[in-house]
C-alpha positions in Angstrom: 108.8 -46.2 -47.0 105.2 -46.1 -47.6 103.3 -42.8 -45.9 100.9 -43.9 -43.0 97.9 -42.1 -42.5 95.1 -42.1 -39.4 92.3 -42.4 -42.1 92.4 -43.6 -45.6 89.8 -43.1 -48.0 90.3 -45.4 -50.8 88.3 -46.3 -54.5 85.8 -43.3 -53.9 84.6 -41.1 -56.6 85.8 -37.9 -54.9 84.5 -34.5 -56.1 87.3 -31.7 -55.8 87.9 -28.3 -57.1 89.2 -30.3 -60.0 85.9 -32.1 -60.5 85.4 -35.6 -60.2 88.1 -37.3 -59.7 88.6 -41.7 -59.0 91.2 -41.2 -55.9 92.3 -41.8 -52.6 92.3 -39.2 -49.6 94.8 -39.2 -47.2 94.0 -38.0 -43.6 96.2 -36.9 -40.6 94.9 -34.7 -37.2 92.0 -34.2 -38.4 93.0 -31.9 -41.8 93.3 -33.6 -45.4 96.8 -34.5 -46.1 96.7 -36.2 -49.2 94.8 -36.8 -52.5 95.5 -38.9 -55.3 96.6 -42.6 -55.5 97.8 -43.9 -52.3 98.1 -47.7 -52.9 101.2 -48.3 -51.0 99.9 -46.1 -47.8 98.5 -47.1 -44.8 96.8 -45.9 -42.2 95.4 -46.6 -38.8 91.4 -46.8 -40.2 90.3 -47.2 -43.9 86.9 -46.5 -45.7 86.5 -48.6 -49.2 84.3 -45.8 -50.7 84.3 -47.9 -54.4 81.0 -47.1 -55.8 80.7 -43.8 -54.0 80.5 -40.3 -53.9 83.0 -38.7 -51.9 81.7 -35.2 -51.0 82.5 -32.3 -48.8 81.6 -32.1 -45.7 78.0 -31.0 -46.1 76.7 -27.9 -43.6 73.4 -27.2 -42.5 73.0 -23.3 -41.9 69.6 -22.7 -40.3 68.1 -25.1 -38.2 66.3 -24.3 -35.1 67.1 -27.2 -32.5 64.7 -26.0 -29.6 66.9 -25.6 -26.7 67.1 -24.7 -24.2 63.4 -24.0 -23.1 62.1 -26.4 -25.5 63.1 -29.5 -25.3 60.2 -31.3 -25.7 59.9 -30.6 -29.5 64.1 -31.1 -30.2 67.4 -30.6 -28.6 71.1 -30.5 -29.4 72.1 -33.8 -28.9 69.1 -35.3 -31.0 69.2 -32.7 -33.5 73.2 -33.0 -34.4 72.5 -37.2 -34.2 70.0 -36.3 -36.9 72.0 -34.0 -38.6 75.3 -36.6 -38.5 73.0 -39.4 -39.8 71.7 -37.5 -42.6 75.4 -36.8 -43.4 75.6 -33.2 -42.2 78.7 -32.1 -40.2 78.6 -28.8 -39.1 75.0 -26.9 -38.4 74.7 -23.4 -37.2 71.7 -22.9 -34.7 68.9 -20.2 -34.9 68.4 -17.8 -31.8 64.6 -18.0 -31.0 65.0 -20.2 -27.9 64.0 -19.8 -24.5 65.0 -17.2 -23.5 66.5 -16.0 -26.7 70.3 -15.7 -27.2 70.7 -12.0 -27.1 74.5 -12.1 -25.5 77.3 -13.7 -24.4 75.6 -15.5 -21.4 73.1 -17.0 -23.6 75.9 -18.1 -26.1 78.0 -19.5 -23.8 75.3 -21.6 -22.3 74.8 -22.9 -25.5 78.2 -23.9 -26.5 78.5 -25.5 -23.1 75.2 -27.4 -23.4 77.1 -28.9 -27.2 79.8 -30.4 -24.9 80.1 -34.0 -25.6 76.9 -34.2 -27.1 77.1 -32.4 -30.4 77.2 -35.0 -32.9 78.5 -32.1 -35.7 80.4 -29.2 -35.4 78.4 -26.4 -34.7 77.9 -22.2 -34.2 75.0 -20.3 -33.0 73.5 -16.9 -34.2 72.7 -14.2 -31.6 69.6 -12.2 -32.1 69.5 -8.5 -33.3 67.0 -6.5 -30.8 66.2 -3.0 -29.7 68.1 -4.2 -26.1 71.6 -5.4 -28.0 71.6 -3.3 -30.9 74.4 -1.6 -29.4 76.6 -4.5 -29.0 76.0 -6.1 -31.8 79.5 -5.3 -33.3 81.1 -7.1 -30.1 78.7 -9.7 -29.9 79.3 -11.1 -33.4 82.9 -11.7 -33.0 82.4 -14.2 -30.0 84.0 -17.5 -30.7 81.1 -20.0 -32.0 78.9 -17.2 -33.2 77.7 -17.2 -36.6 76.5 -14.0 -36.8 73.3 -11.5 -35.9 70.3 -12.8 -37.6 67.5 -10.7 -38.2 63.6 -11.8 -38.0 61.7 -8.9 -40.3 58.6 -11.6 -39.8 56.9 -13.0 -36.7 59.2 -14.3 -33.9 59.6 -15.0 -30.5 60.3 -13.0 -27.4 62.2 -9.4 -28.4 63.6 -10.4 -31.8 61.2 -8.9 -33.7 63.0 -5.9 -35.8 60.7 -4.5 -37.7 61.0 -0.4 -37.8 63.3 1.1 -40.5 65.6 3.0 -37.6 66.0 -0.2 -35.6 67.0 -2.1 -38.9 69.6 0.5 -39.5 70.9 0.6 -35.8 71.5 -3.0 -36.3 72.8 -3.0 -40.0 75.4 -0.4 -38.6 76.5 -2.1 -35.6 79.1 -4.9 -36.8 80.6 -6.4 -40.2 79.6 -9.8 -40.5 77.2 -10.7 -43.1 73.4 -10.8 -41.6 71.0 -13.9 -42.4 67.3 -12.4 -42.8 63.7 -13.6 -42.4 62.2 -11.4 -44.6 58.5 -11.0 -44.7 56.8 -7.3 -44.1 55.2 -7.5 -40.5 52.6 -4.8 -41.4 51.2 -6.7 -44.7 51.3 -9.8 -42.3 49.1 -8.0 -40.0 46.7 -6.7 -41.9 45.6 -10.4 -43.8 45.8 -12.0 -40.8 42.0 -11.0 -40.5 41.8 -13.9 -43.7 42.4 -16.9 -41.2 42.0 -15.1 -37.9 38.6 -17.1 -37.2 39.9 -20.3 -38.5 40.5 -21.8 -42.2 42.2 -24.4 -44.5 45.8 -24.8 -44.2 45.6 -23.8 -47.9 44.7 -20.3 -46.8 48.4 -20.4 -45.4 50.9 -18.8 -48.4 47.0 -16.5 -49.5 47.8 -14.7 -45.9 51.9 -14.7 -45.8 51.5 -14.0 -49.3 53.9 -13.4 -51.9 53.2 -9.4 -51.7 54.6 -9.9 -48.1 57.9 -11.6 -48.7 58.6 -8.9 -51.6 58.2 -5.8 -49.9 60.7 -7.5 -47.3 63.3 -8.2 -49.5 63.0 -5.2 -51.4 63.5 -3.2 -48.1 65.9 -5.2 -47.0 68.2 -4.8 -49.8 67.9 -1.4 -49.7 69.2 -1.0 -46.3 71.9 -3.5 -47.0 73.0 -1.0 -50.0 72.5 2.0 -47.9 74.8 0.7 -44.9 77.0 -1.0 -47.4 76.1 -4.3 -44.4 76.3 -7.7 -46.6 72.8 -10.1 -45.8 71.8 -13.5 -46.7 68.2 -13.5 -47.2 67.1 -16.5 -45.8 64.1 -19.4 -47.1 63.3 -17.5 -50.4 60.2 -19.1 -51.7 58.5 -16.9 -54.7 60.6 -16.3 -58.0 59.0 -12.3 -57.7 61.6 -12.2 -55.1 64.9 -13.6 -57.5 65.5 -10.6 -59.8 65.2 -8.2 -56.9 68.2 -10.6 -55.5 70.2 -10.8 -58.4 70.4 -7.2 -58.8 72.2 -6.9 -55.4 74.4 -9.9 -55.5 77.6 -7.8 -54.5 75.9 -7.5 -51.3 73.1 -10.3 -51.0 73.6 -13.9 -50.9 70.4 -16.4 -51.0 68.8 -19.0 -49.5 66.3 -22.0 -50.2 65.3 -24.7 -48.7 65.2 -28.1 -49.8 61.0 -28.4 -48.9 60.3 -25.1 -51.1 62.0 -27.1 -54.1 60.2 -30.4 -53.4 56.3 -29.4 -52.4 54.4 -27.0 -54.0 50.7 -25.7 -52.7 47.6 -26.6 -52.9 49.2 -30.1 -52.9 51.1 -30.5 -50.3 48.4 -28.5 -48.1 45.3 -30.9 -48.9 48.1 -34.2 -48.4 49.5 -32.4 -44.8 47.4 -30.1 -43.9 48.7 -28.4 -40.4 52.0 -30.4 -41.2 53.2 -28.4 -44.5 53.2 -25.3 -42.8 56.1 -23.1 -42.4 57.1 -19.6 -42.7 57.8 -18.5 -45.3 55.5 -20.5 -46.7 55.3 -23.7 -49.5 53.8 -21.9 -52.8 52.4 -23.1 -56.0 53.9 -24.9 -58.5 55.0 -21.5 -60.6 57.0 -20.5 -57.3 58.6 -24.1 -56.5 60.1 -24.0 -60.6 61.2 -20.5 -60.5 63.4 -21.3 -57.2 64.5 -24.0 -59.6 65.2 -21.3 -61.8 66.9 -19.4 -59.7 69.6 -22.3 -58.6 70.5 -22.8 -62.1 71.1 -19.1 -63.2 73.3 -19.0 -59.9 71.0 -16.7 -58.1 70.8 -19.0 -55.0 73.8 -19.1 -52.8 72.7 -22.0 -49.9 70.6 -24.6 -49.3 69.3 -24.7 -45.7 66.9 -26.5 -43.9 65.2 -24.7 -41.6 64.6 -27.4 -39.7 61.8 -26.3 -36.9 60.4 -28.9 -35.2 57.2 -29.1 -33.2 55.2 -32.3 -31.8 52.5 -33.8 -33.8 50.2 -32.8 -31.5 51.6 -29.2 -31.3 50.8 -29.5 -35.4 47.5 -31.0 -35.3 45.8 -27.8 -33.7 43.6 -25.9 -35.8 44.6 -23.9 -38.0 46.0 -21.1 -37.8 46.9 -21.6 -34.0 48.7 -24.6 -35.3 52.8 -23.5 -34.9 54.7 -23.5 -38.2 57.7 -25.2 -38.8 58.9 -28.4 -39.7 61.6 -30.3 -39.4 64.5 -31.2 -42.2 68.4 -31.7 -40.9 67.8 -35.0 -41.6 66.2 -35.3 -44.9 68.1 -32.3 -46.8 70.9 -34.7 -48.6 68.4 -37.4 -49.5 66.3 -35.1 -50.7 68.7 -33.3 -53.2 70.2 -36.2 -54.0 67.6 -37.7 -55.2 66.6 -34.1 -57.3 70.5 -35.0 -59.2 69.1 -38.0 -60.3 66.0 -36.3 -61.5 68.3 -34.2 -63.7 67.3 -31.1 -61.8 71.0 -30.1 -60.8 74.3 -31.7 -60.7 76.5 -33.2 -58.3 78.7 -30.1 -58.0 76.1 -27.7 -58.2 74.6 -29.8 -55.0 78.4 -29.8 -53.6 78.5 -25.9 -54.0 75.1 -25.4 -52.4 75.6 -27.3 -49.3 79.7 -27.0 -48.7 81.8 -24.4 -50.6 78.9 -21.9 -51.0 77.8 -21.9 -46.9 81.8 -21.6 -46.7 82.0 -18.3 -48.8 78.8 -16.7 -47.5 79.9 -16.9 -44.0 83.6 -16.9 -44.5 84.2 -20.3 -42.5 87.5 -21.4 -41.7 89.0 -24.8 -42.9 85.7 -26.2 -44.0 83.8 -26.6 -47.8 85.7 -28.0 -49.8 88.0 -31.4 -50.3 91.5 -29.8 -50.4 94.5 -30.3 -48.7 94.7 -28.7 -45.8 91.3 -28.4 -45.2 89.5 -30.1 -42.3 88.9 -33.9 -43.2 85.2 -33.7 -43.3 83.1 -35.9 -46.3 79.4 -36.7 -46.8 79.9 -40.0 -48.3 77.0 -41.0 -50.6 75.5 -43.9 -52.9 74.5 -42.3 -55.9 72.4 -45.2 -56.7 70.8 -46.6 -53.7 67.4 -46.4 -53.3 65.6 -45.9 -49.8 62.2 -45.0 -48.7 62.3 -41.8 -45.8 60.9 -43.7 -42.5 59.6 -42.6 -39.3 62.4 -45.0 -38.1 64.9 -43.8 -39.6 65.0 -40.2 -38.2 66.2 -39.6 -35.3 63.9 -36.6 -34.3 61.8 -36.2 -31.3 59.3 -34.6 -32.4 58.8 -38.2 -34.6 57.4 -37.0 -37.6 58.4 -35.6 -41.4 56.5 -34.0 -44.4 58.4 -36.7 -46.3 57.9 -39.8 -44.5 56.9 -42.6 -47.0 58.8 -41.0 -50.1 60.9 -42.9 -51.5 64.4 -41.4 -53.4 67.1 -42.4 -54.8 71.1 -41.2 -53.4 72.0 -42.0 -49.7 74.6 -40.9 -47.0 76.6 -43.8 -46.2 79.1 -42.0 -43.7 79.5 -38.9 -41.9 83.3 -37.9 -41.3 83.7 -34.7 -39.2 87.6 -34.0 -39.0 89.0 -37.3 -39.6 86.6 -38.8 -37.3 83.7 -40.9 -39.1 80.9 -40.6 -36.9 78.0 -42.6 -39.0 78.5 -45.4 -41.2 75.8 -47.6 -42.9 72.7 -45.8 -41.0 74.9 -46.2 -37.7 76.1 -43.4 -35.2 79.6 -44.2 -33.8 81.7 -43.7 -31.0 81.0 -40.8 -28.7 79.7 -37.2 -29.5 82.8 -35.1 -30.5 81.2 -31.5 -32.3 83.2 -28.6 -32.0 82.8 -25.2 -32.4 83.4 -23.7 -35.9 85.8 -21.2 -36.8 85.2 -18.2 -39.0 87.7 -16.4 -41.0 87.1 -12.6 -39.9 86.7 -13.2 -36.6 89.7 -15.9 -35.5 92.9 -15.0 -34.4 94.6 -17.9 -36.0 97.5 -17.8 -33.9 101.1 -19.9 -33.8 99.7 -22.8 -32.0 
């Protein structure tokens, strides 16, 4: 009797622990069931995936999708359909809303807002502040929270934490590993008086300057070795700040970001002015290859996309009341797929970037990796399809990206969260279905 399956993926180059393998994946409630070849199977819905890439599930963990409070630029249900057709299924959600998510309220709201229209699965971070410090150990094991995240740098409302004995406090208070935003208020401060009466755009990384985002880091780690608290220092953009990194790796994992290995200043400040700017910032072109650098010596852990959206005419203020951000859920697969074809990394180094290592740096349950018993999520891809980036394509509301017009080469061509393929061929289907994500040191796992 052949075995019958509720999705078959068939004819797919399908990369595994084992490598790259030419096989067929079996799928049943949602988990991976099967792999290998299943030519006498059937199953209730099949994907020909010949002349493919069959991926893990790829997740997305740091975007910033505006609500609630501000809707106007992004919300949850645009930002996961973005995220879904840019082959992303799971995203975890930054904590500088309005008001900020602080607690359990705040997180709560947010889960419920997800219902039914979270195109991906999906957590949130709470935000570590002088008024929660004290809770922080409780708050982090709430179901659907990623974690604390820290802002050393500018942010919004109270989630500034900037003083040493604050940084502690919070460091102390819980186990889960810590995402950073780590630029040195003080330095920030100071050189603001560079662009405080107005300037170029260029002037942007000459203010938030490289000095600023080392003293950070190099504080940071310190703490993190002092409290013995594990961190993932988030957006790193100068290759001063890598060897720092490397020698704390039993503690510190890293992030990048798929725009600080794709534009590189003055460039991409004279072509975008107001529009390249984020924070960190894009740097020259000796920063933008020693990131590079620092994803082939294994130094990076994640790629994330920081995706921050803001209207275009929120971005065409002067600068530097112009708001920084930009957005990049959408873009960060086509993007690095079209860096593997440049030769720049491989396939599975892309796989362990955007899958397995977000798994391992925030212990995520069931999710990473194509395996069976795994949840049945795939970023299905054509390696060799070539498409420009469009305006139309995104679905954004803010509208706009720093890579409309570029043309690259690799595509998604499906989106399968948990069984369930919810984009195919540039096309969302069926009905928002997201869940929360589970995390390994904080689930119960319980006999069902």
């Amino acid at each position: 009797m052949s075995e019958s399956y509720d999705l078959l993926i068939t004819g797919g180059q399908v990369v595994t622990p084992n490598g790259i393998e030419t096989i067929d994946v079996g799928v049943k409630g949602g988990r991976i069931v099967a792999l290998g070849k299943l030519s006498g199977a059937t199953a209730r819905e099949q994907y020909d995936a010949t002349g493919q890439h069959v991926l893990p599930g790829a997740i997305d963990t740091q975007v910033h999708f505006r609500e609630p409070g501000l809707e106007h630029k992004e919300d949850l249900a645009c930002g996961t359909a973005a995220a879904a057709l840019g082959g992303i299924v799971a995203v975890f959600e930054m904590p500088n809303t309005q008001p900020n998510t602080l607690g359990a309220a705040e997180l709560a709201d947010k889960l419920a807002r997800c219902e039914n229209r979270a195109w991906t699965d999906h957590a949130f971070f709470i935000g570590a502040a002088e008024e929660n410090v004290d809770e922080l150990a409780e708050l982090e094991r709430l179901p659907g929270c990623a974690g604390i995240k820290i802002f050393m740098g500018s942010s919004t409302g109270s989630l500034l934490v900037e003083k040493e004995e604050l940084l502690l406090r919070v460091l102390k208070n819980g186990n889960r590993r810590c995402p950073i935003h780590a630029e040195d208020e003080d330095r920030l401060r100071e050189r603001f008086a560079l662009v405080r009466d107005g300037a170029d755009p260029v002037m942007h990384p000459v203010w938030r300057d490289t000095e600023a985002a080392v003293i950070a880091t190099t504080r940071i780690c310190r703490l993190a070795r002092q409290t013995g608290r594990r961190i993932q220092v988030l957006h790193i953009t100068s290759k001063d700040e890598l060897p720092i990194l490397a020698a704390h790796k039993d503690l510190v994992t890293v992030e990048t970001t798929p725009q600080h290995l794709t534009l590189s200043a003055p460039d991409c400040y004279e072509r975008l002015g107001t529009f390249a700017q984020m924070n960190p910032p894009i740097r020259d072109e000796e920063h933008r290859l020693g990131l590079w650098e620092g994803i082939r010596n294994g130094i990076v852990d994640v790629l994330g996309s920081d995706h921050a959206p803001h209207t275009i005419e929120e971005k065409n203020k002067p600068y530097p009341k112009s708001p920084s951000g930009m957005p990049g859920v959408q873009t960060l697969i086509p993007l690095m797929l079209d860096h593997v074809n440049k030769g720049n990394l491989s396939l599975e180094r892309l796989v362990d970037l955007t899958s397995a290592g977000p798994a391992r740096v925030y212990n995520i349950a069931g999710k990473g990796r194509i395996a069976c018993g795994f949840d049945a999520d795939f970023t299905i891809v054509d390696m060799n399809r070539e498409e420009t980036i469009t305006k139309e394509w995104l679905a954004y509301k803010c509208g706009w990206s720093p890579f409309d017009g570029v043309k690259v080469k690799g595509w998604p061509m499906a989106t399968v969260i948990r069984g369930t393929i919810v984009m195919k061929d540039g096309e969302l289907l069926g009905d928002p279905q997201g869940k929360p994500v589970r995390f390994t040191d904080t689930e119960p796992f319980r006999a069902s």
